[in-house]
Structure formats: C-alpha cells, structure tokens
C-alpha positions in Angstrom: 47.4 -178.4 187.2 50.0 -177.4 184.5 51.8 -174.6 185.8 50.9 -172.0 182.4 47.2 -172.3 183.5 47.0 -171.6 186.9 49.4 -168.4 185.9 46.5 -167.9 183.4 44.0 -168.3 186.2 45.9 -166.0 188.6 46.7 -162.9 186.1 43.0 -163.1 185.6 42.3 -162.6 189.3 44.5 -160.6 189.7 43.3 -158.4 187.3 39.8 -158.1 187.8 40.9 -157.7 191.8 42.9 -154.8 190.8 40.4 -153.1 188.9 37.9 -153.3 191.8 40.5 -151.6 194.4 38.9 -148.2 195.1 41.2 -145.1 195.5 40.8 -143.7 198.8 41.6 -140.2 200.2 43.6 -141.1 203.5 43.5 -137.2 204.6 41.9 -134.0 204.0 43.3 -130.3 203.3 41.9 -126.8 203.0 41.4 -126.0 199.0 42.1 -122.8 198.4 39.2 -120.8 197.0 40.8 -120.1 193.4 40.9 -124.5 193.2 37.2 -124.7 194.1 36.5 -122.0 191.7 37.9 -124.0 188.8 36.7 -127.7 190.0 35.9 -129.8 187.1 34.0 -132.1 188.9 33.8 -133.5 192.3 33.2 -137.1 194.1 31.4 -137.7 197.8 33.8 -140.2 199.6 32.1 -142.0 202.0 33.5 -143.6 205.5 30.3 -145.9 205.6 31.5 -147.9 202.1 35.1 -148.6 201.1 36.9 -145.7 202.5 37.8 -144.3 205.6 37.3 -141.3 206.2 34.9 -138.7 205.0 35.8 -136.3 201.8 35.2 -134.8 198.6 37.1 -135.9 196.2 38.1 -132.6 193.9 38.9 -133.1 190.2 40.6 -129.7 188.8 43.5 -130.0 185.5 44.0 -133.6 186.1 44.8 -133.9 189.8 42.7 -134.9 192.5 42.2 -133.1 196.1 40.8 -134.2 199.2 38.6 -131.2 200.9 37.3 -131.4 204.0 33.2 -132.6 203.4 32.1 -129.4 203.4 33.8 -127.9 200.5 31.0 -129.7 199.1 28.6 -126.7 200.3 31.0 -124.3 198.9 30.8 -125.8 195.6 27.4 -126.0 195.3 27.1 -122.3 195.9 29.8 -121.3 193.6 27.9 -123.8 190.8 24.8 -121.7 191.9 26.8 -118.7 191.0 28.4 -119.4 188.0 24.4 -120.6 186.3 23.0 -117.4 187.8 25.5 -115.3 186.1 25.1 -116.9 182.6 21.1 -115.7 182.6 22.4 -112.2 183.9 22.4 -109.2 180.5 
C-alpha cells in the first residue's frame, strides 16, 4: 500500500476515534451554593456507560465541575425556585 494512503486511512481513524472519546469526570467536589445558583446547564454522568464514576457534570461561565450526584436534587429545587419567582407580582 503506498505509504500517503494508509496515512490517509489512519488520520481518518484517528479522527473519527478522537471525536468519539467521552470526557469523563475522574472525581467529585462539593460546589459551593453561589456555583449551583448560577449553573448554565448540567449533564448526569453515568458509571453504568463510558465513565467511571457517578456525577453531574456542571456547566457555569465556561468551565465544567464535577458535583457529587446529588447536587442534582439541589438544582432541581433551585430551577423550581427561580420559575416560581418569575410568576410572583
């Protein structure tokens, strides 16, 4: 095989291998309440797929944190919060 195709065939595999790598928290922390209350968006991280452990996966002003799994409770309270004080006059 001439040498620039299978460099051709490996970049390709290499690239759609790379793309398909998930990112993984390794540990957990404690978020501190002022983080959760600003979270963009969060992720569930599950041990019984691709990663390891157990986590929620915190987005807030372009960084990720990894909370413990239950932060995901206390963010579904503060997001129950935050619509029940829009509808307050």
């Amino acid at each position: 095989m001439d040498l620039k195709v299978l460099l051709l065939v490996l970049s390709i595999t290499f690239s759609s291998v790379q793309g398909a790598i998930p990112t993984c928290c390794v540990q957990t922390s404690r978020i501190p309440l002022a983080i959760l209350q600003e979270v963009e968006k969060f992720d569930v991280q599950s041990r019984n797929g691709a990663c390891e452990i157990d986590a929620v996966v915190l987005h807030h002003k372009g960084k990720k944190y990894c909370a413990l799994p239950r932060a995901k409770t206390v963010l579904q309270i503060i997001h129950k919060k935050r619509m029940g004080s829009k509808y307050m006059v």
